[in-house]
Structure formats: C-alpha cells, structure tokens
Backbone of each chain as nested JSON, in Angstrom:
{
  "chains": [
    {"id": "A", "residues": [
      {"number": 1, "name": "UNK", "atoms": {"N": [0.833, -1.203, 0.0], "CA": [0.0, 0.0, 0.0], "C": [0.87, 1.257, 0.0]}},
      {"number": 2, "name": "UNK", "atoms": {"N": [0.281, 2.357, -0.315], "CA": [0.598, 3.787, -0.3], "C": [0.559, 4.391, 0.879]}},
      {"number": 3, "name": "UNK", "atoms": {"N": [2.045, 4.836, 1.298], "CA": [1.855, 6.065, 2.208], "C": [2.335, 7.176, 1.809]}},
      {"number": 4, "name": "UNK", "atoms": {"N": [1.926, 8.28, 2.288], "CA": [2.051, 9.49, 1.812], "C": [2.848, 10.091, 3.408]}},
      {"number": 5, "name": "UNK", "atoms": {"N": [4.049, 10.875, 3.72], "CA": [4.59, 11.078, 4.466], "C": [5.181, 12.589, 3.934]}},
      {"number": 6, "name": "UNK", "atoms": {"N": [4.345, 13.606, 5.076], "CA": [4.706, 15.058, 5.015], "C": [5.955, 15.311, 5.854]}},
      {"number": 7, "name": "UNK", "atoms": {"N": [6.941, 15.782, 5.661], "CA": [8.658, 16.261, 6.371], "C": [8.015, 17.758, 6.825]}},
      {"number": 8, "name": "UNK", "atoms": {"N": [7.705, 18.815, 7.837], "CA": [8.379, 19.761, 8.036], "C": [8.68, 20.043, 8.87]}},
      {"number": 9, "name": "UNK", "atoms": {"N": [9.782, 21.458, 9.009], "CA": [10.198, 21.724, 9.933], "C": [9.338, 22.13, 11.295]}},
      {"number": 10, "name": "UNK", "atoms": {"N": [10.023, 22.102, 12.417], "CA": [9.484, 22.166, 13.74], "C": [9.465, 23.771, 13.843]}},
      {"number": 11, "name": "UNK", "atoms": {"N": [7.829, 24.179, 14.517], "CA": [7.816, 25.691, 14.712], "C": [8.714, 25.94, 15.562]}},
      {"number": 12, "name": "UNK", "atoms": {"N": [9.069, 27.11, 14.659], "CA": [10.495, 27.658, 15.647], "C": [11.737, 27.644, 15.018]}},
      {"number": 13, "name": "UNK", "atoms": {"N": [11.636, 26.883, 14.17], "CA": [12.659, 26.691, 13.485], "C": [12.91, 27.2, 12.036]}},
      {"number": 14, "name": "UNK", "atoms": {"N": [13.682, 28.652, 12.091], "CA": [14.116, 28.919, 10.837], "C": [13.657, 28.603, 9.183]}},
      {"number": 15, "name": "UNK", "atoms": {"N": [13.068, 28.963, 8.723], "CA": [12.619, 28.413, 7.276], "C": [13.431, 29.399, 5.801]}},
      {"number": 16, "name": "UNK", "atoms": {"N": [14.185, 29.292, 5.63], "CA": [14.577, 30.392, 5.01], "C": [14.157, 29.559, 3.434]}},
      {"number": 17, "name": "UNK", "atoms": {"N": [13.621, 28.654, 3.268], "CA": [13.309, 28.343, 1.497], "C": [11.951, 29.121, 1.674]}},
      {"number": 18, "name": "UNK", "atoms": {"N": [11.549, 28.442, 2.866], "CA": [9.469, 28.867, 3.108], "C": [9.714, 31.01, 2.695]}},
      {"number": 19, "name": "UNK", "atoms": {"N": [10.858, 31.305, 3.305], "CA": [11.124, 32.722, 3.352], "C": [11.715, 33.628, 2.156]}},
      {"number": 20, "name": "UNK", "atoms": {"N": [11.997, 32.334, 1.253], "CA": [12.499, 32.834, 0.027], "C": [11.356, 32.669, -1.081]}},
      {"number": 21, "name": "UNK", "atoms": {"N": [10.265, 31.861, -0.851], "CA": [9.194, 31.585, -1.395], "C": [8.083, 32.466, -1.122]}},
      {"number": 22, "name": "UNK", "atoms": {"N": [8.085, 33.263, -0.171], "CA": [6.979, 34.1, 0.214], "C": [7.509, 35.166, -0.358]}},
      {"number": 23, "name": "UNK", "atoms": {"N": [8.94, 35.531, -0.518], "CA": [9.371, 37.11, -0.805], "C": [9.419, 37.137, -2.404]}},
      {"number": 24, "name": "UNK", "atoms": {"N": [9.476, 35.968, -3.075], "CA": [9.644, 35.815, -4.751], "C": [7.469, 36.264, -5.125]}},
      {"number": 25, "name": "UNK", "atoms": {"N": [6.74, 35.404, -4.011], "CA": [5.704, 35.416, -4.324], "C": [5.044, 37.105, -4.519]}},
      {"number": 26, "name": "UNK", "atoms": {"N": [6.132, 37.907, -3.164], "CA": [5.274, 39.248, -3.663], "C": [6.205, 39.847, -4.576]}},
      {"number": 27, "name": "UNK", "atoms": {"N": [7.308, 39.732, -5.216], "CA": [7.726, 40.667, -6.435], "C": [7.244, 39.934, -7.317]}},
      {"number": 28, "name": "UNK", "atoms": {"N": [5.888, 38.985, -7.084], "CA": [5.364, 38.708, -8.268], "C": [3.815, 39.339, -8.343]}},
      {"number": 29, "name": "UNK", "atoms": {"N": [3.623, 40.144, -7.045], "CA": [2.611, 40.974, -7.402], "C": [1.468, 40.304, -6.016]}},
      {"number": 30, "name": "UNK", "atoms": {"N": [1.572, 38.918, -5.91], "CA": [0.803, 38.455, -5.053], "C": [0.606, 39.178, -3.689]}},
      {"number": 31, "name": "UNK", "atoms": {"N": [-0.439, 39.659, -3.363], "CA": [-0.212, 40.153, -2.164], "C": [-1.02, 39.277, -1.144]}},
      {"number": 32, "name": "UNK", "atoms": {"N": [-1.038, 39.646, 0.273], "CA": [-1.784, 38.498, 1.685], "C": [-1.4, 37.998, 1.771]}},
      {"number": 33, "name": "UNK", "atoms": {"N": [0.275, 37.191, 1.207], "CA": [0.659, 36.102, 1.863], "C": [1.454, 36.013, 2.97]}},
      {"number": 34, "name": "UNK", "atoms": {"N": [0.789, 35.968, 4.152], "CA": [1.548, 36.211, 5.861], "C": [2.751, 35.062, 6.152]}},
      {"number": 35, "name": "UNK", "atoms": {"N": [2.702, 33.561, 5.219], "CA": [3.639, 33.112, 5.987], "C": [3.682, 31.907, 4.934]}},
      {"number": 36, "name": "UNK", "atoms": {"N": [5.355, 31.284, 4.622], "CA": [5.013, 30.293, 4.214], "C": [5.998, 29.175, 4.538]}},
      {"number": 37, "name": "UNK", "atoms": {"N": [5.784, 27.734, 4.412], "CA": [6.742, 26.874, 4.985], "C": [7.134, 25.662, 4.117]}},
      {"number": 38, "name": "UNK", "atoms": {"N": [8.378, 25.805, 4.07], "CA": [8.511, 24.724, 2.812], "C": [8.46, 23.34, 3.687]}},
      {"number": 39, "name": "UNK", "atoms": {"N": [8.002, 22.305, 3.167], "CA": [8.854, 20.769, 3.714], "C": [8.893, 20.144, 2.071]}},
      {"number": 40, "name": "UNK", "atoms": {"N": [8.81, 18.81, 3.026], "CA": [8.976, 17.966, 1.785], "C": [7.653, 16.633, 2.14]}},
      {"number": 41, "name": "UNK", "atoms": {"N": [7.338, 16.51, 0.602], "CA": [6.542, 14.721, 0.516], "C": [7.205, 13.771, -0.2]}},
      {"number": 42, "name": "UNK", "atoms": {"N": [7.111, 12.641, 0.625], "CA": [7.487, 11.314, -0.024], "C": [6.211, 10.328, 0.175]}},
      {"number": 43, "name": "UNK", "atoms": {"N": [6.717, 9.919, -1.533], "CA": [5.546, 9.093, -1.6], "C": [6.032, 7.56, -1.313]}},
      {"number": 44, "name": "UNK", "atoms": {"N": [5.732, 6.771, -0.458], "CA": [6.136, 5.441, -0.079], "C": [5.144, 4.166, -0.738]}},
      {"number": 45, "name": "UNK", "atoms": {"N": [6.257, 3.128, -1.789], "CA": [5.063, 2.613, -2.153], "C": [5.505, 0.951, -1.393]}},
      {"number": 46, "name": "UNK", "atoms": {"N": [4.616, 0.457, -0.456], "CA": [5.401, -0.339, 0.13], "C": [4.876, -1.806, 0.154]}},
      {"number": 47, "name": "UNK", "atoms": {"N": [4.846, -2.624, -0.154], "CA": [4.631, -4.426, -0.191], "C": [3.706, -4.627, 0.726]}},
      {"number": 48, "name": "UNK", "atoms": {"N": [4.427, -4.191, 2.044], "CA": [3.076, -4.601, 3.32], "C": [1.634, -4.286, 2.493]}},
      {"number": 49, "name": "UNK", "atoms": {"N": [0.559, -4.688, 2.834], "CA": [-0.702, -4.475, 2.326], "C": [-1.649, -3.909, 3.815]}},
      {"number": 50, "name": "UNK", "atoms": {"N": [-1.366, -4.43, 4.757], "CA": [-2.169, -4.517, 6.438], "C": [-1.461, -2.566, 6.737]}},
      {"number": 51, "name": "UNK", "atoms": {"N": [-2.574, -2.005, 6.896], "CA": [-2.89, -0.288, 7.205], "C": [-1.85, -0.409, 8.181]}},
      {"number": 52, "name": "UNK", "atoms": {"N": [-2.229, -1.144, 9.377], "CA": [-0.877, -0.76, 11.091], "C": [0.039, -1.212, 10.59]}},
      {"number": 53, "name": "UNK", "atoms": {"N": [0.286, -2.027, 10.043], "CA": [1.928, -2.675, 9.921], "C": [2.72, -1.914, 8.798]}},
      {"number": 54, "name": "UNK", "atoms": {"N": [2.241, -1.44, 7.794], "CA": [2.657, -0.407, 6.649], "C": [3.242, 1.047, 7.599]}},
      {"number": 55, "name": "UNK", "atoms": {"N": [1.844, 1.475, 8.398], "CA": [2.033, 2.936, 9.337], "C": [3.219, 2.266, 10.339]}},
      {"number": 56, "name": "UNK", "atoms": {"N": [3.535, 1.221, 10.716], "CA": [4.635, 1.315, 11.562], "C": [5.934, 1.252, 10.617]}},
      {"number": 57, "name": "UNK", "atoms": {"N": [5.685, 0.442, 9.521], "CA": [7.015, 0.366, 9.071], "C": [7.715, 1.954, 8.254]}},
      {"number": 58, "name": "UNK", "atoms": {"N": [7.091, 2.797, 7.877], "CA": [6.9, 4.195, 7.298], "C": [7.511, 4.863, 8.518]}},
      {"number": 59, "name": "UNK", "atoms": {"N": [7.046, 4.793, 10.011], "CA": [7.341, 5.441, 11.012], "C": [9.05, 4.913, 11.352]}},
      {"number": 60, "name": "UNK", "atoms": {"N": [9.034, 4.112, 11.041], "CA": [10.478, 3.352, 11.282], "C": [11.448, 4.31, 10.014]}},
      {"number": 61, "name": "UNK", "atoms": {"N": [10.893, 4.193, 8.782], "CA": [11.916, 4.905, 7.653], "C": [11.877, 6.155, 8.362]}},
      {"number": 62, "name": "UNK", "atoms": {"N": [11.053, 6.688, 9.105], "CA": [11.1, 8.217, 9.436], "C": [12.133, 8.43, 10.019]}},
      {"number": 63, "name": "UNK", "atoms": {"N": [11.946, 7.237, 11.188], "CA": [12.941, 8.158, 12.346], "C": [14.153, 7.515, 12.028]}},
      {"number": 64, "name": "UNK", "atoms": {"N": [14.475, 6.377, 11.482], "CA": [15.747, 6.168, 10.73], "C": [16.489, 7.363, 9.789]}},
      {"number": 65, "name": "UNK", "atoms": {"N": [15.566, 7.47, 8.689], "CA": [16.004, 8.34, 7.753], "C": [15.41, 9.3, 7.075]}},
      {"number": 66, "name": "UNK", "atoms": {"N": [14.047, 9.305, 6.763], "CA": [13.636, 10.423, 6.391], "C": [13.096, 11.686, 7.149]}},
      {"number": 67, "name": "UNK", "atoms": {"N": [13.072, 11.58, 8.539], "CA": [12.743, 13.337, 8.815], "C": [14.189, 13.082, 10.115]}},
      {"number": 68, "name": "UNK", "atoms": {"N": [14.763, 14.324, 9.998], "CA": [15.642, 14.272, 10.559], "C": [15.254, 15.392, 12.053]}},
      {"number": 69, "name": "UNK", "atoms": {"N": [14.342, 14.144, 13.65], "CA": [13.427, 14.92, 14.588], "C": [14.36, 15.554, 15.591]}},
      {"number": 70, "name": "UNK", "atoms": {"N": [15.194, 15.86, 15.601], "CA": [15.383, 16.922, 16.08], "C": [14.95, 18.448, 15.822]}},
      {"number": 71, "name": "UNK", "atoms": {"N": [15.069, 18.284, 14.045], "CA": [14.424, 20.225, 14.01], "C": [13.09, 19.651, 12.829]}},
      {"number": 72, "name": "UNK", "atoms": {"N": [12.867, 18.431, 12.685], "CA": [11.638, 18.375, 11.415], "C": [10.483, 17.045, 12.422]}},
      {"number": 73, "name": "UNK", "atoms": {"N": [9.638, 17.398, 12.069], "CA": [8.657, 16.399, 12.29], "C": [7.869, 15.906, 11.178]}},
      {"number": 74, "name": "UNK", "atoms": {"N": [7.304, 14.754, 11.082], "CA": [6.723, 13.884, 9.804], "C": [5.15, 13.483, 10.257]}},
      {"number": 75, "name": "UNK", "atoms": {"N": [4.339, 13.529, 9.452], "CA": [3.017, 13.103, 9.535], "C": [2.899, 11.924, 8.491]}},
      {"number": 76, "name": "UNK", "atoms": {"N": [1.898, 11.105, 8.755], "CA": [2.421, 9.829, 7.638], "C": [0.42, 9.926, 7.264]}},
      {"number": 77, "name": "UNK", "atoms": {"N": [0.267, 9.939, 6.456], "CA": [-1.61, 9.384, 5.621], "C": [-1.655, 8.168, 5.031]}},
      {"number": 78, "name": "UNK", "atoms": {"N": [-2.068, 7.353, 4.826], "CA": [-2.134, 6.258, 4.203], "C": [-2.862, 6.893, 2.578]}},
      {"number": 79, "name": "UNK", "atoms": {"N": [-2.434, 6.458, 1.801], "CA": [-3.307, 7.041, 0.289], "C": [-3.773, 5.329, -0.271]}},
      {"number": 80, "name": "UNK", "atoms": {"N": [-4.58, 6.075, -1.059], "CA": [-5.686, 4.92, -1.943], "C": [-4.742, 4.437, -3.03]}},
      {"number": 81, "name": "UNK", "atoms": {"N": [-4.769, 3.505, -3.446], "CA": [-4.114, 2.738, -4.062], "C": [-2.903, 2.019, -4.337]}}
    ]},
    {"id": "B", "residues": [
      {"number": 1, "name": "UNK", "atoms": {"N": [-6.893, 32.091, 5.399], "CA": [-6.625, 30.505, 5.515], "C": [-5.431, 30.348, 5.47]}},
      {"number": 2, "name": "UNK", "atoms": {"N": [-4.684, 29.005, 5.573], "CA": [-4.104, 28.039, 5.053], "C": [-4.369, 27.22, 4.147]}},
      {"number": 3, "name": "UNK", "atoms": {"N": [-3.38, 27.01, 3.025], "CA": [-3.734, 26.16, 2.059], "C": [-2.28, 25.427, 1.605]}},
      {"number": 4, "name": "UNK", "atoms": {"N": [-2.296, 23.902, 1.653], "CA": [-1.247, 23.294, 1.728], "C": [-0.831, 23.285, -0.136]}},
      {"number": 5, "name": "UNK", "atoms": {"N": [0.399, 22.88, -0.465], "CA": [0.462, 22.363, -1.816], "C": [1.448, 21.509, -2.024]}},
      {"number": 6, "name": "UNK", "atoms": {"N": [1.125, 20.587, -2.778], "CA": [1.66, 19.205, -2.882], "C": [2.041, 19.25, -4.309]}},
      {"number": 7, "name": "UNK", "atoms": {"N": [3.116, 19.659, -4.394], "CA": [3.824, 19.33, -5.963], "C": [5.095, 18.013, -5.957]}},
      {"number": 8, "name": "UNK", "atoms": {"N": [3.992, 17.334, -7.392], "CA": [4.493, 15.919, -7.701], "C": [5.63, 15.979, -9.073]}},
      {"number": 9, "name": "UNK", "atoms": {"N": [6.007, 15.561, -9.061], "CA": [6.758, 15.073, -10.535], "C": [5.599, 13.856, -10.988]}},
      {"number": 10, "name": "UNK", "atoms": {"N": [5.403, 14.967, -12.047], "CA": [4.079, 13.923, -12.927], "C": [4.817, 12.288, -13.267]}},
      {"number": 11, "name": "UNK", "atoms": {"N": [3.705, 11.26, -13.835], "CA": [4.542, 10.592, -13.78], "C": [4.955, 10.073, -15.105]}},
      {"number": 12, "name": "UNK", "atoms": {"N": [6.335, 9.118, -15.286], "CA": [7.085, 8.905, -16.234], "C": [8.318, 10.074, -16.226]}},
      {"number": 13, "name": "UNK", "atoms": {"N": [7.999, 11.031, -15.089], "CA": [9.545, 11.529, -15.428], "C": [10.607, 11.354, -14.218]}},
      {"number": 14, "name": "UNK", "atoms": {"N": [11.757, 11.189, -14.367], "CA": [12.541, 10.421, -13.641], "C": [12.546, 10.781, -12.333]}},
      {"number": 15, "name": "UNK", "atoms": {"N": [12.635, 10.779, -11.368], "CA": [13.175, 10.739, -10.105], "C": [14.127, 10.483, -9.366]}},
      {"number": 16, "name": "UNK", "atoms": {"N": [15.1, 10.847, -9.356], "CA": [16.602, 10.403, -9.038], "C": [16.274, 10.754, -7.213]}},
      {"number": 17, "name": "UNK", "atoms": {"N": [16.153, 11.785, -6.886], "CA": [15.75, 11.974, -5.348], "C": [15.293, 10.534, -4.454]}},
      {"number": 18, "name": "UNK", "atoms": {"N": [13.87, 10.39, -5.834], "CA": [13.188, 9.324, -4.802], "C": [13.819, 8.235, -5.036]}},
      {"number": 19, "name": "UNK", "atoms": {"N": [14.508, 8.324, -6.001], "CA": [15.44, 6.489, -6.019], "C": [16.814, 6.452, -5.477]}},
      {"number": 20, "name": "UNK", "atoms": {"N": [17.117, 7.324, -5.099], "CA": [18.05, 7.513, -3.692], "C": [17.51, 7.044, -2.463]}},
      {"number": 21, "name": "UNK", "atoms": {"N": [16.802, 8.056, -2.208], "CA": [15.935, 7.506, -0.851], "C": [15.569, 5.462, -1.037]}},
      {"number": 22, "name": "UNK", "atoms": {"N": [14.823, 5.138, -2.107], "CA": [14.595, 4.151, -2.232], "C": [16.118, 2.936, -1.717]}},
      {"number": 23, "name": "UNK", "atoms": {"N": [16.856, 3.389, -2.553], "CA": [18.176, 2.948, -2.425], "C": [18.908, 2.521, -0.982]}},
      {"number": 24, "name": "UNK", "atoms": {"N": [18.679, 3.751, -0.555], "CA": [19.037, 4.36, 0.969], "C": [18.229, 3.285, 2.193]}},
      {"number": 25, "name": "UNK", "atoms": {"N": [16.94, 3.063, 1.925], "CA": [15.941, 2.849, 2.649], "C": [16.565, 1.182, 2.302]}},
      {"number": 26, "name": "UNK", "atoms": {"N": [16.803, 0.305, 1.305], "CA": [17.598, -0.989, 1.224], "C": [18.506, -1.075, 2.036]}},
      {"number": 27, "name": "UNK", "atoms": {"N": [19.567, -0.222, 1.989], "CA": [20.801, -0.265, 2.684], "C": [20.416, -0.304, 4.138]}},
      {"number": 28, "name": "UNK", "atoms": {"N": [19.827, 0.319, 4.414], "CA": [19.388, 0.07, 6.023], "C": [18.487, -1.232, 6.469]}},
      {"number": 29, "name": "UNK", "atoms": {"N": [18.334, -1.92, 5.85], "CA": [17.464, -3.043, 6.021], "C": [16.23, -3.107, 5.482]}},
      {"number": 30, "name": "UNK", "atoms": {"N": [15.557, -2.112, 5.103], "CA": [14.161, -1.958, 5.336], "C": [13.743, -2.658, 3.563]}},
      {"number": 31, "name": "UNK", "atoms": {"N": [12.871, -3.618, 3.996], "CA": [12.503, -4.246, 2.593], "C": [11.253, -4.316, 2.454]}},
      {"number": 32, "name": "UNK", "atoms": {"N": [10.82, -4.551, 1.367], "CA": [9.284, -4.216, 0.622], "C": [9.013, -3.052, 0.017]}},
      {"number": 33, "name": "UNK", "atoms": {"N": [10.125, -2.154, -0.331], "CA": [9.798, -0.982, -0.683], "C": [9.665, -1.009, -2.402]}},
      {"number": 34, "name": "UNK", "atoms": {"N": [8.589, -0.665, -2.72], "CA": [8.668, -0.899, -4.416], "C": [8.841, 0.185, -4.999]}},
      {"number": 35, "name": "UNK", "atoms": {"N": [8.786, 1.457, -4.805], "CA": [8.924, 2.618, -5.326], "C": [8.731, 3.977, -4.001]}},
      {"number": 36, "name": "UNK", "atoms": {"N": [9.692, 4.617, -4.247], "CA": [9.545, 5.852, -3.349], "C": [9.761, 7.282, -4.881]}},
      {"number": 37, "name": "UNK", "atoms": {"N": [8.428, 8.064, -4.315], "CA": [8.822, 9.285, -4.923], "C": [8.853, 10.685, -3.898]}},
      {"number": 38, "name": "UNK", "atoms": {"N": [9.662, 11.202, -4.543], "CA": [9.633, 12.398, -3.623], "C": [8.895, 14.032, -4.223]}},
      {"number": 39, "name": "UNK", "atoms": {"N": [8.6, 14.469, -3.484], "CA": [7.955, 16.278, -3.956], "C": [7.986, 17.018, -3.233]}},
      {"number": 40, "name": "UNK", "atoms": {"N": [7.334, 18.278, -3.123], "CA": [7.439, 19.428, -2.376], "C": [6.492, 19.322, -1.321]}},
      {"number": 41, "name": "UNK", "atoms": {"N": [5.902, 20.122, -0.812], "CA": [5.202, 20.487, 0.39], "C": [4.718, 21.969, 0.894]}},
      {"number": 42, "name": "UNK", "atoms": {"N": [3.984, 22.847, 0.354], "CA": [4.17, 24.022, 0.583], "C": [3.123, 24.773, 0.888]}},
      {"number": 43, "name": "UNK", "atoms": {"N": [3.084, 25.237, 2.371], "CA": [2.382, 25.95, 3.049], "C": [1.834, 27.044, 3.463]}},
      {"number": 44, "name": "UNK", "atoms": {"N": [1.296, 27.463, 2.741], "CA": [0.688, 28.908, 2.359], "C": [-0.315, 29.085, 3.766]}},
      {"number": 45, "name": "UNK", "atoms": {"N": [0.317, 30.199, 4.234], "CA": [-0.92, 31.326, 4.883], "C": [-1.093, 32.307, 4.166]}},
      {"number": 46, "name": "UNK", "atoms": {"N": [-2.524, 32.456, 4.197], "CA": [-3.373, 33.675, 2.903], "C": [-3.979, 34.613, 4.214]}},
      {"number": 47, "name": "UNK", "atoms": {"N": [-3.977, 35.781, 3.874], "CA": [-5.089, 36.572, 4.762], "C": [-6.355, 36.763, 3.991]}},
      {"number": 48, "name": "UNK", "atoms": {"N": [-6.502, 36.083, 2.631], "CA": [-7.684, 35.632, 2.0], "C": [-8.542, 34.655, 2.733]}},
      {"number": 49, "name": "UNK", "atoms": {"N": [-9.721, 35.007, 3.218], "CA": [-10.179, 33.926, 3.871], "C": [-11.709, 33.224, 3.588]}},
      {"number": 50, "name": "UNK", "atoms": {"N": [-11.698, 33.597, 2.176], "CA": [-12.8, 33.522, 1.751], "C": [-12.339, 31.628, 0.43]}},
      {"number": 51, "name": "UNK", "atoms": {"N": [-12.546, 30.409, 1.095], "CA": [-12.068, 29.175, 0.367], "C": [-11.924, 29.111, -0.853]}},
      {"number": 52, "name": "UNK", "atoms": {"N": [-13.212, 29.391, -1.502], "CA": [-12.797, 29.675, -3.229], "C": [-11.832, 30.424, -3.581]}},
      {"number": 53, "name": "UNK", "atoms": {"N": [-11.823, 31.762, -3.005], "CA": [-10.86, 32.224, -3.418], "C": [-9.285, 32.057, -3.233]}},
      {"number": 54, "name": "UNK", "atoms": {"N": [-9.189, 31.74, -2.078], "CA": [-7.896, 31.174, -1.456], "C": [-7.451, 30.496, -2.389]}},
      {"number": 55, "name": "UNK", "atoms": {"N": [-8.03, 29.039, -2.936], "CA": [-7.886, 28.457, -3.754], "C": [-6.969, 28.606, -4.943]}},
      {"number": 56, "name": "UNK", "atoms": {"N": [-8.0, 29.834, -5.414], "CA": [-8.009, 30.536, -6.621], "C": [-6.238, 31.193, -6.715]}},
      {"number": 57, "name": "UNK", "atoms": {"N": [-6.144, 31.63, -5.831], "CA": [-4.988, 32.338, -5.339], "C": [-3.99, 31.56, -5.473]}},
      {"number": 58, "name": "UNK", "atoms": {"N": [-4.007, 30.595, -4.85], "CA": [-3.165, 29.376, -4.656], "C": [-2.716, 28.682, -6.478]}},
      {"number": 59, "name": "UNK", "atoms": {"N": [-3.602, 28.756, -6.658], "CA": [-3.78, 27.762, -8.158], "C": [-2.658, 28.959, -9.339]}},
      {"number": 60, "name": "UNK", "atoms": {"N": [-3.057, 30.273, -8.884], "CA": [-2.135, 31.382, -9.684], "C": [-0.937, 31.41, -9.134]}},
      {"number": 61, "name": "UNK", "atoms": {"N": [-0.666, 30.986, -8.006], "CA": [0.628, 30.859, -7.7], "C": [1.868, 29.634, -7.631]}},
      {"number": 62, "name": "UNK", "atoms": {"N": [1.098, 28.436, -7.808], "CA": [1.573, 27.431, -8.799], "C": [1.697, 27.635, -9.888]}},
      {"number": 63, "name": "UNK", "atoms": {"N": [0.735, 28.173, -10.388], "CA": [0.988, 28.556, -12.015], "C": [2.2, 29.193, -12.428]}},
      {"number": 64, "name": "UNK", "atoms": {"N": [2.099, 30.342, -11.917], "CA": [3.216, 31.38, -11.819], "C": [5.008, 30.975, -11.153]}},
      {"number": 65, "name": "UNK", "atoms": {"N": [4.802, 30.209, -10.003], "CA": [6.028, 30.433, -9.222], "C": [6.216, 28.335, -8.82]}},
      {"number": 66, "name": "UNK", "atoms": {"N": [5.228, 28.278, -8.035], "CA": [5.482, 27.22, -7.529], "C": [5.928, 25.573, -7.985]}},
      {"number": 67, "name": "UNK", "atoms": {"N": [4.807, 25.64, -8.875], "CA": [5.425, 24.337, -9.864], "C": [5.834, 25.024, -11.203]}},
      {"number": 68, "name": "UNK", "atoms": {"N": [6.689, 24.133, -11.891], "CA": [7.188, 23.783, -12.916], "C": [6.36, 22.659, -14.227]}},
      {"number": 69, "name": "UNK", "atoms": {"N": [5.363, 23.096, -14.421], "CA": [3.974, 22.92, -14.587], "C": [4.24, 21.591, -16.089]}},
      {"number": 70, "name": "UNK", "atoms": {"N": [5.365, 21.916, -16.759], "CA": [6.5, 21.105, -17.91], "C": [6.377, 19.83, -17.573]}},
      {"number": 71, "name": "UNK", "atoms": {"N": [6.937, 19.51, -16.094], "CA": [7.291, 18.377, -15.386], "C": [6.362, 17.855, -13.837]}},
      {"number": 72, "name": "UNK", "atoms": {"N": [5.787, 18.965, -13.378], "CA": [5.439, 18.742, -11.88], "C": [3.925, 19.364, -12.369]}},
      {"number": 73, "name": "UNK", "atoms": {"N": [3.623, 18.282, -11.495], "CA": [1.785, 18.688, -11.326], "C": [1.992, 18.823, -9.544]}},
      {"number": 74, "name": "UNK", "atoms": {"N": [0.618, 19.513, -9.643], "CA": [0.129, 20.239, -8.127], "C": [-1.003, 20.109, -7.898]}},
      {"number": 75, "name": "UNK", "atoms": {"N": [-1.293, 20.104, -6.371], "CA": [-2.875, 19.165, -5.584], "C": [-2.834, 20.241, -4.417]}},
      {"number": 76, "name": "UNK", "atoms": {"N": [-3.77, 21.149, -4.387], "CA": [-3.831, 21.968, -3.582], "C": [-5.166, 21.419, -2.302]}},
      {"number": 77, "name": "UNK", "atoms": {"N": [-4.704, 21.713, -1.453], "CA": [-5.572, 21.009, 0.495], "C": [-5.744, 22.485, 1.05]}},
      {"number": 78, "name": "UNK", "atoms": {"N": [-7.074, 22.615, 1.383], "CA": [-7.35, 23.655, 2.424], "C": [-6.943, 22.654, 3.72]}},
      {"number": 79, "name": "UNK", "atoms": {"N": [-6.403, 24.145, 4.309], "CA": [-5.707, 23.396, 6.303], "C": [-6.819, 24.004, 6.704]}},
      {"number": 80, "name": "UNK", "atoms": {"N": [-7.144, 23.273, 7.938], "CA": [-8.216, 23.973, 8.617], "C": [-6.965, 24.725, 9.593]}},
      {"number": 81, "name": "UNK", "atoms": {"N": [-7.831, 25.715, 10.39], "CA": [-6.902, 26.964, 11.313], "C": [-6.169, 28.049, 10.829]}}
    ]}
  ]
}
C-alpha cells in the first residue's frame, strides 16, 4: 500500500526556502501572503498491504532516515491505491 | 486561511531523489519498498479567507512560481486553522 509522508520543519525553526518563497511570491505581485513553509513529501510505495503494519514500518523509515526529529517532524496518511 | 500544496513530478519523469531515498531505505534493512517518490510540500498562509478564493490564489501561484507545470503537477488542500 501507499503512504504518503509530510517532512516539516518544527515551529520555531528557521525556514529560510518557506522565506524565500513568500518574498519571490510578492515581487510577483501576489499580495496576503503572511507566511510560508517549505517541507517535503514522499511518496512510499510499500509491499506490506495490512494499514498498522505499513504505518509502523513508514514510522520506522522516518525516524531512521527520512525526517531528521530533532528540528523536522513527519506526519504519515495512508493514500488509496 | 491556510492552504497546503503538494507538488508531484508527474509521472514517467525520472526521479533520481526518490530512487536515492529508495536505495538508501535498502541499505538500512528496510525491505518491501517498491517505489519511493519524492515532492514538495508548501504551506501557504493567505489573509484571504474567503475558500474559493484562497484556492483561486493558490492555483495562480503554482501557475506562476510554484510548480514547474512542464514536469510537476500540483494538488492543492485547504488546512483547517
């Protein structure tokens, strides 16, 4: 099954892409945009088929290797198909 | 509002990121993984707070800045808060 796993950074913590993305957005004319935050998605396509055992094994790539929790935290969704 | 955005690398075009990670995620033990892709994540606060329009907003600013529209498609999420 599909998991879908959001990376971002922990409030509080510095964003300077999220900060380079909000300041490009208004010399493009856009105005209201108060704040923005970059992370990252990975899409996980993984063998397990069973929902808990997929969400644990995803949580395992996390804290192994893909969000690095000291300054990022990860949310994991299960997706359809 | 908040309005999240999820830019993908459409598919058929390569992914070297996510087949690193994929790669990466072997080397550490972790098996069953059949495909990992990777994308953006990007978190817009609007002082637009009217949903359609937010939207709307959002959708011109992928257009314009955020994706790379050639190669990457985009899936825009109202956040609640």
């Amino acid at each position: 099954m599909k998991m879908r796993v959001i990376v971002t950074l922990k409030p509080g913590v510095l964003d300077p892409q999220g900060e380079a993305v909000r300041h490009a957005l208004g010399s493009l004319g856009f105005e209201g945009v108060n704040k923005v935050r970059q992370g990252k998605m990975i899409e996980l396509d993984l063998a397990e088929t069973d929902p808990v055992r997929a969400e644990e094994q995803a949580r395992a790539m996390c804290e192994k290797l893909l969000a690095n929790t000291v300054i990022e935290s990860y949310a994991l969704e299960p997706l359809e198909g």
